[in-house]
Each structure stands twice: as structure tokens, then as C-alpha cells.
RONU-65910 format. One record per residue (C-alpha): x negated, z negated, y negated; residue in one letter. Coordinates in Angstrom, 3 decimals. Layout:
REM residues N
<node X="X" Z="Z" Y="Y" aa="A"/>
...
This chain:
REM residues 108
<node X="59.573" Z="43.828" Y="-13.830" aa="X"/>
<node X="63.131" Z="44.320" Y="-13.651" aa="X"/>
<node X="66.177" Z="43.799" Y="-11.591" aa="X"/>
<node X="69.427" Z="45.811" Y="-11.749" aa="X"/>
<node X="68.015" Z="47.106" Y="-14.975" aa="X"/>
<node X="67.553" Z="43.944" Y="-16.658" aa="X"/>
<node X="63.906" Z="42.492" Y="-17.619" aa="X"/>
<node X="63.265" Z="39.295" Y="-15.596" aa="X"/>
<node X="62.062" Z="36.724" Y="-17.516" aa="X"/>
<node X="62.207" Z="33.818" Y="-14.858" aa="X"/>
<node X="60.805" Z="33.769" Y="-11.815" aa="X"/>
<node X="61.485" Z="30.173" Y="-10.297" aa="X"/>
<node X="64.419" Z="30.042" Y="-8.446" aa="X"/>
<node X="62.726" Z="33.657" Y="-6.551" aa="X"/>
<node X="59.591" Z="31.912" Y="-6.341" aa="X"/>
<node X="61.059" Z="28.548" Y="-4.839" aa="X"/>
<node X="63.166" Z="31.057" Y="-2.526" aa="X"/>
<node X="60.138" Z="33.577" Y="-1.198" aa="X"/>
<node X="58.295" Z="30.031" Y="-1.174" aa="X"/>
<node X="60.987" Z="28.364" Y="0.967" aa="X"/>
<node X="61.515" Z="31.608" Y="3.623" aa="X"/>
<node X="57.506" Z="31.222" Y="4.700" aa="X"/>
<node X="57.628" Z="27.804" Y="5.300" aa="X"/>
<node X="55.001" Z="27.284" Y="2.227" aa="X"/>
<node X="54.545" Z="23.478" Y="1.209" aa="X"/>
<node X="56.088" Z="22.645" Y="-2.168" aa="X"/>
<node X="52.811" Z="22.183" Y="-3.503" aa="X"/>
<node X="51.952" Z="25.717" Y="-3.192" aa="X"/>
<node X="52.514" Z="27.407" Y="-6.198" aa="X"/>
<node X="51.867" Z="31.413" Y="-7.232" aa="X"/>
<node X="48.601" Z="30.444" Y="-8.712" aa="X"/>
<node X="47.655" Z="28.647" Y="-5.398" aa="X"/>
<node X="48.445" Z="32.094" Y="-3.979" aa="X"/>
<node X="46.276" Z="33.783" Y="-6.761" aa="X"/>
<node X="43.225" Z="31.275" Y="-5.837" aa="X"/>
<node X="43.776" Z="32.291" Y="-1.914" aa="X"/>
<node X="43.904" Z="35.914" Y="-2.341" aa="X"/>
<node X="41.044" Z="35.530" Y="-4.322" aa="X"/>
<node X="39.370" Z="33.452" Y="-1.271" aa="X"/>
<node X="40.296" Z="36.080" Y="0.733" aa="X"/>
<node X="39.258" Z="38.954" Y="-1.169" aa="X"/>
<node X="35.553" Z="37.788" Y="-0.661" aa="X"/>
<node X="35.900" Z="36.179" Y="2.566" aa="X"/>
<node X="36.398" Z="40.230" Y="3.529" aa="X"/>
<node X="33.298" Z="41.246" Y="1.630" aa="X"/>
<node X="34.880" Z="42.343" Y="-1.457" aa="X"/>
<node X="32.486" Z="42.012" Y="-4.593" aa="X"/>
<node X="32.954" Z="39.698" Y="-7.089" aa="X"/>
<node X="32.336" Z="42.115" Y="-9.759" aa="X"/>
<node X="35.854" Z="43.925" Y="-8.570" aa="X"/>
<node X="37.250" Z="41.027" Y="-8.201" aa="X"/>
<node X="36.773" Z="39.429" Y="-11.811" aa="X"/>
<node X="38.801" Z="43.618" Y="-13.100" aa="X"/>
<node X="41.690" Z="42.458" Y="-10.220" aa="X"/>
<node X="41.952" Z="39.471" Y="-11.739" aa="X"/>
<node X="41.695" Z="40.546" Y="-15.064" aa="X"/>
<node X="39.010" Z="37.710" Y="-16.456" aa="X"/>
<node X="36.630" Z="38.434" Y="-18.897" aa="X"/>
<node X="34.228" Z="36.154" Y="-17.452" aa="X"/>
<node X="32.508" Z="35.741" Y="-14.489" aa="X"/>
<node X="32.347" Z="32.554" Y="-14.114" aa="X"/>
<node X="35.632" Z="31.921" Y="-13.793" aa="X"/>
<node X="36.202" Z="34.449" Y="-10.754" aa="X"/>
<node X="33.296" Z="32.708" Y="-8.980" aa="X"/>
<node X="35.601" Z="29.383" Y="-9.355" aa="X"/>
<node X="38.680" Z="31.414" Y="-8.189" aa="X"/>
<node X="36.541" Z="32.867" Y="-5.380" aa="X"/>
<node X="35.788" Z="29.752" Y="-3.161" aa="X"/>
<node X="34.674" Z="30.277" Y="-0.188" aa="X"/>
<node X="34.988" Z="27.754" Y="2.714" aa="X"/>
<node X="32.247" Z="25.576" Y="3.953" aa="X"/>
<node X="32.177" Z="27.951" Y="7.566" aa="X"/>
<node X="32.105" Z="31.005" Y="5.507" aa="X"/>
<node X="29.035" Z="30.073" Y="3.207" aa="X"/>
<node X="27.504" Z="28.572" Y="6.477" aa="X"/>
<node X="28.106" Z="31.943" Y="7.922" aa="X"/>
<node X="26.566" Z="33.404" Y="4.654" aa="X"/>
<node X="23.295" Z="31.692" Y="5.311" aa="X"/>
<node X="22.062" Z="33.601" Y="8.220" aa="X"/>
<node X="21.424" Z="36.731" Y="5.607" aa="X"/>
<node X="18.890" Z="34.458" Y="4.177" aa="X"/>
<node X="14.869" Z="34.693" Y="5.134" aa="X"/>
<node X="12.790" Z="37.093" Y="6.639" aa="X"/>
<node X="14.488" Z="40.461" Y="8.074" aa="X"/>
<node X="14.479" Z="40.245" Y="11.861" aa="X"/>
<node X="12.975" Z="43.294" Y="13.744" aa="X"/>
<node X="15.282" Z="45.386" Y="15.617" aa="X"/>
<node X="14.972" Z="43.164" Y="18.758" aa="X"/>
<node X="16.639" Z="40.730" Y="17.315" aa="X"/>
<node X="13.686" Z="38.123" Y="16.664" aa="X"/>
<node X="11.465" Z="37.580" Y="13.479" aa="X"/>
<node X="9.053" Z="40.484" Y="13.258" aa="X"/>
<node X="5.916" Z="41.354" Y="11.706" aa="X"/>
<node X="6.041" Z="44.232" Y="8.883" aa="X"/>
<node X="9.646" Z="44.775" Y="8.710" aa="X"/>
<node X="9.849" Z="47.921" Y="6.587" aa="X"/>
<node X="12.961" Z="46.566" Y="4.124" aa="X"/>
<node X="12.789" Z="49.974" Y="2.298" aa="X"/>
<node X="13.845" Z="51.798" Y="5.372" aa="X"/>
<node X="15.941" Z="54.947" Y="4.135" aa="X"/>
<node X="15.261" Z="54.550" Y="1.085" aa="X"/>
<node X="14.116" Z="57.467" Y="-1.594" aa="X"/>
<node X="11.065" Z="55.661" Y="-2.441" aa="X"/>
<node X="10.090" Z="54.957" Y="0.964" aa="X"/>
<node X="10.830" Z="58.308" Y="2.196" aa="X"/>
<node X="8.610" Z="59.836" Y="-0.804" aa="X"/>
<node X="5.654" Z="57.390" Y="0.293" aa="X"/>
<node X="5.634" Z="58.884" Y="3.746" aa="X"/>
């Protein structure tokens, strides 16, 4: 990055500025920022996979403990879990979960 031309090699006193302007704690720092856009990122339904080349980690691991999600969000989560539902809305009997599919289709 540069500024007038010149390489900036600091970025405190901006940081402690931008930081300052919108009304951020002092505890927050820009790696408190990365961790919440990460949060965020998933929160949204982006994929982790994407999110570990954003973030430029070679692992995943560490993106999954980057990407934390709050306690309502993973409750939230939990309703994708079990048996599909038939299309009324309750639990139903011979859900077909391969509907649309090519293999389905080729069944038929």
C-alpha cells in the first residue's frame, strides 16, 4: 500500500484513528476484525473451503478456529440435522433425498 507515493510501513496511528471514528473498544484490534469477518463470512453461508484461500491459511483447521460461529447460529444449524421433512412441513415417510438428481432421474 502506499500513500502520496510512499510505501506505508506503519499502520497504528491509522488503525487507532479508523478504530477511534467507529466507536470500536480499544481492545479491538485488526485481527479481532479478521476473526469477525471471518464469523461473518460463514454466518452468511459462505464455505469454509473459500474461506481458508480468503484468508490465505494452508490449513484448515485453523479457518475453522477463525470461523466461530455463535451459540444461536450453531443452534440454528441444528434444525438441518435428522430426517428430511416431507413437503408439508412434518416428518414423512419415504422422502426421496435424491430428488433432481442424475441418478435418480436415470432410475425412473
Amino acid at each position: 500500500f502506499t500513500h502520496r507515493g510512499r510505501p506505508i510501513t506503519k499502520t497504528d496511528s491509522a488503525w487507532r484513528t479508523a478504530r477511534r471514528k467507529a466507536g470500536l473498544p480499544s481492545w479491538v484490534t485488526p485481527h479481532t476484525t479478521r476473526h469477525t469477518g471471518a464469523t461473518w463470512f460463514r454466518q452468511n453461508g459462505g464455505d469454509l473451503f473459500r474461506l481458508k484461500d480468503i484468508l490465505g491459511h494452508s490449513d484448515i483447521r485453523l479457518t475453522e478456529r477463525y470461523a466461530k460461529a455463535s451459540p444461536d447460529y450453531q443452534r440454528e444449524n441444528l434444525a438441518f440435522m435428522g430426517r428430511p421433512r416431507a413437503k408439508d412441513g412434518g416428518r414423512g415417510q419415504g422422502v426421496d433425498t435424491n430428488l433432481g438428481s442424475d441418478a435418480s432421474n436415470a432410475a425412473s
